[in-house]
C-alpha positions in Angstrom: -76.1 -234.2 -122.7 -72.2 -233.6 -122.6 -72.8 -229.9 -123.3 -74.8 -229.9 -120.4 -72.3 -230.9 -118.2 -70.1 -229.1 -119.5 -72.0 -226.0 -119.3 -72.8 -227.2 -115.7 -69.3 -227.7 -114.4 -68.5 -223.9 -115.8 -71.5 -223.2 -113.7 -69.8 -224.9 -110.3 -67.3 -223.4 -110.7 -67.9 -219.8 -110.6 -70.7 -220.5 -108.0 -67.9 -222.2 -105.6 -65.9 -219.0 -105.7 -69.1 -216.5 -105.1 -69.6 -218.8 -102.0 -65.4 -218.8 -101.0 -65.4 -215.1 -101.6 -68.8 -214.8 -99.7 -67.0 -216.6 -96.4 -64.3 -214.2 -96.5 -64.6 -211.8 -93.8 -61.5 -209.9 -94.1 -62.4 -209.2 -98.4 -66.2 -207.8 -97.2 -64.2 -205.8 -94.2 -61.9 -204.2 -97.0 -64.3 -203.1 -99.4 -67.0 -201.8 -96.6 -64.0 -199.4 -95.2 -62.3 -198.0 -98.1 -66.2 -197.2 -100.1 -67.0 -195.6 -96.8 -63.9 -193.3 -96.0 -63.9 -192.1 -99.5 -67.5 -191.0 -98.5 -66.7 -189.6 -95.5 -68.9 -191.8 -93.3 -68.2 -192.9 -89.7 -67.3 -197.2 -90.7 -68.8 -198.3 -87.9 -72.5 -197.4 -88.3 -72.9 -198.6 -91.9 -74.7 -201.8 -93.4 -72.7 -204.8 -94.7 -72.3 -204.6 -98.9 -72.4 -206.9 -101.0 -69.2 -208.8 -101.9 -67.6 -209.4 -105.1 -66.1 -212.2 -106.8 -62.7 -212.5 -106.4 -61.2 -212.3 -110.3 -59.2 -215.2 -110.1 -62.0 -217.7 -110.5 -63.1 -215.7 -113.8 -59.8 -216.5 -114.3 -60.0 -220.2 -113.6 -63.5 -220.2 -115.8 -61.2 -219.0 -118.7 -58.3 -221.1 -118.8 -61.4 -224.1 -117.9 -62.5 -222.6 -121.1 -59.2 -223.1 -123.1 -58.1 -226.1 -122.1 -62.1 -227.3 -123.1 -61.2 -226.0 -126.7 -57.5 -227.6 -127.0 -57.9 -231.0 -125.3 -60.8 -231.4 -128.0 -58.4 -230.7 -130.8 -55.3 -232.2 -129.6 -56.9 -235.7 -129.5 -58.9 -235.9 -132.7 -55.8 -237.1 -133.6 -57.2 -240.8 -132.8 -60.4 -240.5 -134.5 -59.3 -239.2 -137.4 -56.3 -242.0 -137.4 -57.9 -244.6 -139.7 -60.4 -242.3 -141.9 -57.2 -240.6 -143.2 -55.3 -244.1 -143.6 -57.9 -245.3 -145.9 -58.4 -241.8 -148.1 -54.7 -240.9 -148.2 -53.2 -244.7 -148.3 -50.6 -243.8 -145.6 -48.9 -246.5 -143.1 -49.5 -246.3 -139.4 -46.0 -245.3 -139.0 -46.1 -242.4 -141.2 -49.1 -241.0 -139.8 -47.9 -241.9 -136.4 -44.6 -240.1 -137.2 -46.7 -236.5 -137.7 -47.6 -236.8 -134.0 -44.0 -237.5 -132.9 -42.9 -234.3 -134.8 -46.3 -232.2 -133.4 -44.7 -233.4 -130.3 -41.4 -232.5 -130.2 -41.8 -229.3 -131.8 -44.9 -228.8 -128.9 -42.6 -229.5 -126.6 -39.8 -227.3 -127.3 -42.2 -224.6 -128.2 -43.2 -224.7 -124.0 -39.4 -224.0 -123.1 -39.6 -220.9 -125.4 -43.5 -220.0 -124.3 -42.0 -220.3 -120.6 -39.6 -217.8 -121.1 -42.2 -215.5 -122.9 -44.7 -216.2 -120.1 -42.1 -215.5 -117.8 -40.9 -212.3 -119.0 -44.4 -210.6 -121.1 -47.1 -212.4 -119.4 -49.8 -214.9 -120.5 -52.1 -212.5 -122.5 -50.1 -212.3 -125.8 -48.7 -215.9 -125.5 -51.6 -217.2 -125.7 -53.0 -215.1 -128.5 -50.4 -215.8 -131.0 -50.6 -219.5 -129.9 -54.2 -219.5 -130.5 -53.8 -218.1 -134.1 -51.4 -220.6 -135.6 -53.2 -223.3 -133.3 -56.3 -222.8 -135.6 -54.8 -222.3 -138.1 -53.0 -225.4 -138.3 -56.2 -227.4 -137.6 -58.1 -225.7 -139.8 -55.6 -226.2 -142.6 -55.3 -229.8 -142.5 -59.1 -230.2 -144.1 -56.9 -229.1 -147.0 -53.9 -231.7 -147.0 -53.5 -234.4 -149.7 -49.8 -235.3 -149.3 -47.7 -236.5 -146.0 -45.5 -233.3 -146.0 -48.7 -230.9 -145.8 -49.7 -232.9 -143.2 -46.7 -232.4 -141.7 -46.2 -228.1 -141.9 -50.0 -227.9 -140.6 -50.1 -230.6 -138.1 -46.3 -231.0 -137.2 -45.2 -227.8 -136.7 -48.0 -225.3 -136.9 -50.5 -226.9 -134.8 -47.6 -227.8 -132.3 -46.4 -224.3 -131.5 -49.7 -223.4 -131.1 -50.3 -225.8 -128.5 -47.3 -224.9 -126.8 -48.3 -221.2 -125.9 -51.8 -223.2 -124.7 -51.3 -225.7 -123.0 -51.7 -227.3 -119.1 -48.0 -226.3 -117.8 -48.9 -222.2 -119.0 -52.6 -222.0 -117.7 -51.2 -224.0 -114.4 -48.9 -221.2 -113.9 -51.2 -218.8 -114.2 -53.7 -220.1 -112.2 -50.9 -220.7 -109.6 -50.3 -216.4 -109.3 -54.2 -216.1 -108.3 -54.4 -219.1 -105.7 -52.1 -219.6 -102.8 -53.8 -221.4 -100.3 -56.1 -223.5 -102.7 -53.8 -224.0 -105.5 -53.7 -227.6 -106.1 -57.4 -227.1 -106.2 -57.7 -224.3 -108.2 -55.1 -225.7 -110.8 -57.7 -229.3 -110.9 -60.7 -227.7 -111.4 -59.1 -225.3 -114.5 -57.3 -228.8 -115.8 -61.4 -230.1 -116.1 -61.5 -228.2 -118.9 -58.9 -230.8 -120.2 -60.8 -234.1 -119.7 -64.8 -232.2 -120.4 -63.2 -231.3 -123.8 -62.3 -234.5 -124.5 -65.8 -236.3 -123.0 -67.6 -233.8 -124.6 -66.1 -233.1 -128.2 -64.4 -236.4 -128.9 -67.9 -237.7 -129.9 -69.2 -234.5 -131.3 -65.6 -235.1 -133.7 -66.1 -238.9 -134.3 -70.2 -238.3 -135.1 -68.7 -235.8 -137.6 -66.3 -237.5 -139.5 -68.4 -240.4 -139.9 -71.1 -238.1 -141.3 -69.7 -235.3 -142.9 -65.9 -236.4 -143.1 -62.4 -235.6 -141.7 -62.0 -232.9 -143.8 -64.9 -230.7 -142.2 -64.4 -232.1 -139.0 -61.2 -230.5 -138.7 -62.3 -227.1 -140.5 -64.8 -226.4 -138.3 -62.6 -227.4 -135.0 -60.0 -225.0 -136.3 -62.3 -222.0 -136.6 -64.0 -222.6 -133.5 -61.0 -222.7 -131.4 -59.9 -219.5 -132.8 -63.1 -217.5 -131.9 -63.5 -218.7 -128.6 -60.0 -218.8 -127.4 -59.1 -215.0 -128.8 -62.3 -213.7 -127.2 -61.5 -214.9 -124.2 -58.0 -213.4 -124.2 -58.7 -210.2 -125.3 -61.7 -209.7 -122.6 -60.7 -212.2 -119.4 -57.2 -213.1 -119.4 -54.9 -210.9 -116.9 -51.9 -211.7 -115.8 -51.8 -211.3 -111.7 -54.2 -210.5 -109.3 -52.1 -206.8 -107.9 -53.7 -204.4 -109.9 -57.5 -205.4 -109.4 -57.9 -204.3 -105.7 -57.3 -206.8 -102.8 -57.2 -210.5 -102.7 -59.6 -212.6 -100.3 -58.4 -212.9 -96.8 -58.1 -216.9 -96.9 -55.1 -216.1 -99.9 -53.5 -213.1 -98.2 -53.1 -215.4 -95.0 -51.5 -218.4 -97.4 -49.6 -216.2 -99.2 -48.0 -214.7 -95.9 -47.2 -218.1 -94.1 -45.8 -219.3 -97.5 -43.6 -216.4 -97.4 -42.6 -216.4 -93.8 -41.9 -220.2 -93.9 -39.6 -219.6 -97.2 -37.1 -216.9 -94.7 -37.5 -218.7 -91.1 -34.2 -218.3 -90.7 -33.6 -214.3 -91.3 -32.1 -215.4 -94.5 -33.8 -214.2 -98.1 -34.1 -216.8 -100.0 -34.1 -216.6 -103.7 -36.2 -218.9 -106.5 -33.9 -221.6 -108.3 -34.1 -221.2 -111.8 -34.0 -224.1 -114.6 -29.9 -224.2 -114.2 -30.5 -224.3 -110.2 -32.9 -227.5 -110.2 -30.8 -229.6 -112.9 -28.3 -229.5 -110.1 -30.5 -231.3 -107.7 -31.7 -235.0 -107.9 -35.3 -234.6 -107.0 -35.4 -232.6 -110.7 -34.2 -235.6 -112.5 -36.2 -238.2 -110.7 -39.2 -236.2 -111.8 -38.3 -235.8 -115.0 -38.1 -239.5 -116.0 -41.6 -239.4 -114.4 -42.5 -236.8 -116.9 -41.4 -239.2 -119.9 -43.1 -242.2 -118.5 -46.2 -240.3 -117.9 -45.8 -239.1 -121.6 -45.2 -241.7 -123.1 -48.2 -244.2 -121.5 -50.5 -240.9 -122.3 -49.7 -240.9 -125.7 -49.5 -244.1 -126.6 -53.1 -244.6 -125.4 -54.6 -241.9 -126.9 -53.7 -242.0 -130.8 -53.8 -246.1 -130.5 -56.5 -246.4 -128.8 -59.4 -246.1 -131.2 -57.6 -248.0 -133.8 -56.5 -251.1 -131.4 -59.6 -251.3 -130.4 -61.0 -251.3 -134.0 -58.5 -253.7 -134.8 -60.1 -256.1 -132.4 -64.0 -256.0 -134.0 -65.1 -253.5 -131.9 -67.5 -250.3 -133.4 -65.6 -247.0 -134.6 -68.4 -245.0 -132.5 -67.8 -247.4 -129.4 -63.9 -247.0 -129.9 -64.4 -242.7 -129.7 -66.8 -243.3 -126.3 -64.3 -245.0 -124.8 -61.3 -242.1 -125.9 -64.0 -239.6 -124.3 -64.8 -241.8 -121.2 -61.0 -242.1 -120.6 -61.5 -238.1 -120.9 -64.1 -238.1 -118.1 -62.6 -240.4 -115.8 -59.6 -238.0 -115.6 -61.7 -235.7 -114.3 -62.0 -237.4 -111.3 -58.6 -238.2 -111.2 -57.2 -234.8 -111.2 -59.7 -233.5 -108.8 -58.8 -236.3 -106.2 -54.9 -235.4 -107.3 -55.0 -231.8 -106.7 -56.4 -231.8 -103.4 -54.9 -234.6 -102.2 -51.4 -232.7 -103.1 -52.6 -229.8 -100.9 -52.6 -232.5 -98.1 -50.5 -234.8 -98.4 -47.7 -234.2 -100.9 -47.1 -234.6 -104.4 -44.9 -238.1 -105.1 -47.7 -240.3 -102.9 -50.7 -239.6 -105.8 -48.4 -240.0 -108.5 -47.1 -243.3 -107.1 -50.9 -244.8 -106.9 -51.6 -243.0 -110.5 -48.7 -245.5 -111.9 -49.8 -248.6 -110.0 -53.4 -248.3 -111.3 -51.7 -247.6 -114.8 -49.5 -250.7 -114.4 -52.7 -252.8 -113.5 -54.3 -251.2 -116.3 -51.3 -252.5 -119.2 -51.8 -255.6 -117.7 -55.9 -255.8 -117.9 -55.5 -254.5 -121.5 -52.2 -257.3 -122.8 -55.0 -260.2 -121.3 -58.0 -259.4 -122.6 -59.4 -257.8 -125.8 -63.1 -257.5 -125.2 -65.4 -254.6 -125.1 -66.0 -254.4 -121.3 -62.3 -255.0 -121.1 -61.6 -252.1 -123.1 -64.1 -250.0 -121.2 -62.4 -250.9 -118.5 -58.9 -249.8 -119.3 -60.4 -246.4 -120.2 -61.5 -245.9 -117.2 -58.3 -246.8 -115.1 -56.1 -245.3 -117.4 -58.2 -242.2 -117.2 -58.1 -241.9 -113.6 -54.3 -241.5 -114.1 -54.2 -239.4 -117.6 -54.0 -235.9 -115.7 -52.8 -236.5 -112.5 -49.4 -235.1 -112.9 -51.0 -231.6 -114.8 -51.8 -230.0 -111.7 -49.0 -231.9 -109.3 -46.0 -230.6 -111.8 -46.2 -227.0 -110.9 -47.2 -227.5 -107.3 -44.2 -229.5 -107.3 -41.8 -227.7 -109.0 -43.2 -224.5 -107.2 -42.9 -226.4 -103.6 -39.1 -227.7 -104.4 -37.7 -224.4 -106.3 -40.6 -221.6 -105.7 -42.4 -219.5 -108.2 -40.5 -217.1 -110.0 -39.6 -219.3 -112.9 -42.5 -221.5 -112.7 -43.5 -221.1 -116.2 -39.9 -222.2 -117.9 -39.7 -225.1 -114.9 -42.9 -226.5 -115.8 -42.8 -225.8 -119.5 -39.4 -228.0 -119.7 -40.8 -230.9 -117.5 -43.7 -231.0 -120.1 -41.5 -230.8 -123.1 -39.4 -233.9 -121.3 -43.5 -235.4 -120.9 -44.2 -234.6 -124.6 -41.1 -236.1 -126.4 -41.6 -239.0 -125.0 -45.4 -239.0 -125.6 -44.6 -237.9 -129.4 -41.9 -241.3 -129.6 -43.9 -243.2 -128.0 -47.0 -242.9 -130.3 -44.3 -242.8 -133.3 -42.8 -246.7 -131.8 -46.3 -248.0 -131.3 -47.4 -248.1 -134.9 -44.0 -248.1 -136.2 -44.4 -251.5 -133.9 -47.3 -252.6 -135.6 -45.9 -251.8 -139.1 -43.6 -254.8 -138.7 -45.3 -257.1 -136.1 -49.3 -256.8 -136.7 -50.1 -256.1 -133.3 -50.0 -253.0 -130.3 -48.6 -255.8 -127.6 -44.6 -255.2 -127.6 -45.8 -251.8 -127.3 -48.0 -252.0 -124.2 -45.6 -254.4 -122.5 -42.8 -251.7 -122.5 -45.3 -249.5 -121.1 -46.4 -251.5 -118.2 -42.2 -251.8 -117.8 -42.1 -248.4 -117.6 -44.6 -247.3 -115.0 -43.2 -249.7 -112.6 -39.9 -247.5 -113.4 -42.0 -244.5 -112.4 -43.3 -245.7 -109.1 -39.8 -246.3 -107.9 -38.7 -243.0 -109.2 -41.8 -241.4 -107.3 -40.9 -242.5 -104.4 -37.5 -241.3 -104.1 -38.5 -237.9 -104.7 -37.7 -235.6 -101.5 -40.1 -233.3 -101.4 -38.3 -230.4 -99.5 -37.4 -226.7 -100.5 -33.9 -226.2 -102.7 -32.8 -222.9 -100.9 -30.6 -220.6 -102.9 -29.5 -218.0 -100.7 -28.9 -214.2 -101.7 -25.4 -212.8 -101.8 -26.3 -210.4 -99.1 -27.1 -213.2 -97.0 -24.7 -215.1 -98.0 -21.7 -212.5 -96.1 -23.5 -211.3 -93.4 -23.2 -215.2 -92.2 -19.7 -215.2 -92.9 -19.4 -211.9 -90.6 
């Protein structure tokens, strides 16, 4: 059943931009002119063609693809949690402490894959990344001792991640789609949250029947097929060497332009150094950590909390993959709604339904409670995936997109990684998850605050040229 929807979503997806591409009028004029003066016929008498698909959505089906494949992996971590406590006889800080290091190491590794991004492209980024991504899963069905599991898992597994992650693809996505990016960049992120609906149980079913050990082998190797192959065959970097782009994104792209040099002025990007000099960059970044650290937090103690409280292990892994699903919905409200209305009101509302949420979970402990709390929390996991680069590009522009991004994620990832690493060092020396979820529901009333004194407004930089010609 999750397969199917899976495979049904991928479906959508494409169909949607057949039927975009197919409403394009100034796409079907291109093609039906330039196939007809190259055959010497009048372009006025001929028959309307058939159109084709636009490549970004093949595009947006890959990365959809990806991020299927990765978000699967990446939170395994939960399931796996206790199974490997019990075999190994480690605490639930040390385990907890090889997902801190994953995540630092993850998130530095996205400064560096920026810059790569940035300057080669995404194609061979993401290769490499994908290699030492499975790799490092696929070795850990071989660990027996804390420091294997922390080469494989810690630091393997991590800069793997970091050249495959949502702040990369995002930025990819966002050189295909000008006019429906927020969209675009949401229905790619889907990926994210059917991976985790969809192979969280497959992973939890495994390891309760076959073990940890093979659960992780055979995630490993499948990543690393499916991932390569689609690099090697999809993946291209911008849409201006395959012929034209539909109309509806030449238009976008042109008043996004225009709007950027009203003035007669050329305006240039702000790089990483440009935005740390504005406020709006550092408001968002303790969003970032907030956001990271609730994610986090939820995700590798989530399964065990609840099993802590008497409820099944295979209830505790629906409700990590239901929390997977309900994002879904949240980023594909979020997304849109940014191409509307602006990025700082959805993230505001993400973290008052997450502070409700903190407080549902600190009251009561019971199945339909925790069922609950999956659901809310999930309808706020991936809101700020797509709204990070539409907000970075909308305050600074594109040009350094991919290093922008990549460092608000590695601010979102170190505090996810300490986050997880405090809530079981937490329960190493008090018994329970609630100082832990307290200080979370503290901290996303921190967020909202500094959500809404974000000014969302473009941080000009103007050339040197322009610069003197005012001064003449």
């Amino acid at each position: 059943m999750p397969l199917g929807v899976s495979g049904t979503w991928l479906f959508v997806m494409i169909r949607l931009g057949w039927m975009v591409d197919r409403l394009d009028p100034g796409k079907v004029k291109f093609l039906k002119t330039e196939r007809d003066k190259r055959k010497g016929m009048d372009v006025s008498k001929r028959a309307p063609s058939r159109v084709r698909l636009f490549y970004g959505w093949y595009i947006l089906a890959a990365s959809f693809a990806i991020l299927f494949f990765t978000s699967g992996a990446r939170y395994s971590f939960g399931v796996a949690f206790k199974p490997m406590i019990k075999e190994l006889d480690w605490s639930r800080g040390s385990i907890s402490f090889a997902f801190f290091l994953n995540m630092t190491l993850f998130a530095l590794s996205l400064i560096a894959a920026g810059r790569l991004y940035d300057r080669y492209g995404p194609k061979w980024v993401i290769f490499v990344s994908t290699f030492f991504l499975s790799a490092g899963f696929a070795l850990i069905s071989v660990v027996n001792s804390l420091w294997q599991f922390y080469i494989v898992y810690g630091v393997f597994a991590a800069v793997g991640l970091g050249g495959t992650s949502i702040p990369l693809l995002a930025a990819l996505i966002s050189r295909w789609f000008t006019k429906w990016r927020g969209l675009a960049i949401s229905l790619a992120l889907a990926g994210n949250c059917m991976g985790q609906f969809v192979l969280i149980p497959v992973f939890t079913f495994c390891t309760f029947r076959y073990g940890w050990r093979v659960s992780y082998l055979s995630i490993g190797l499948m990543m690393g097929i499916v991932i390569m192959t689609l690099v090697l065959f999809v993946i291209r970097e911008s849409p201006d060497h395959l012929g034209p782009s539909p109309a509806h994104e030449k238009e976008a792209e042109k008043k996004e332009r225009s709007g950027e040099a009203a003035s007669g002025d050329r305006l240039q990007d702000l790089s990483l150094r440009g935005a740390m000099k504005t406020s709006p960059f550092w408001l968002f970044l303790v969003v970032m950590f907030v956001c990271g650290s609730g994610d986090f937090l939820v995700t590798t103690h989530l399964i065990p909390f609840a099993t802590d409280h008497g409820i099944l292990p295979a209830q505790a892994g629906n409700m990590l993959a239901w929390l997977g699903l309900m994002s879904l919905l949240g980023v594909l409200i979020a997304g849109p709604a940014s191409d509307l209305i602006g990025n700082k009101i959805p993230m505001a509302i993400a973290f008052m339904i997450r502070f409700g949420a903190f407080l549902l979970i600190l009251t009561y402990q019971d199945v339909a409670s925790f069922y609950l709390f999956s659901i809310l929390f999930g309808l706020t996991y991936l809101v700020t995936g797509p709204l990070a680069t539409t907000l970075l590009g909308r305050l600074y522009g594109f040009s350094h997109i991919g290093l922008l991004s990549g460092f608000a994620t590695t601010v979102h990832h170190i505090g996810g990684g300490f986050w997880a690493y405090l809530g079981g060092l937490i329960f190493d020396q008090t018994g329970s998850y609630r100082l832990a979820f307290i200080c979370s529901a503290v901290l996303a009333l921190i967020a909202i605050v500094c959500c809404i004194l974000i000014r969302e407004k473009r941080h000009i930089h103007l050339s040197k040229s322009s610069t003197q010609q005012a001064l003449t």
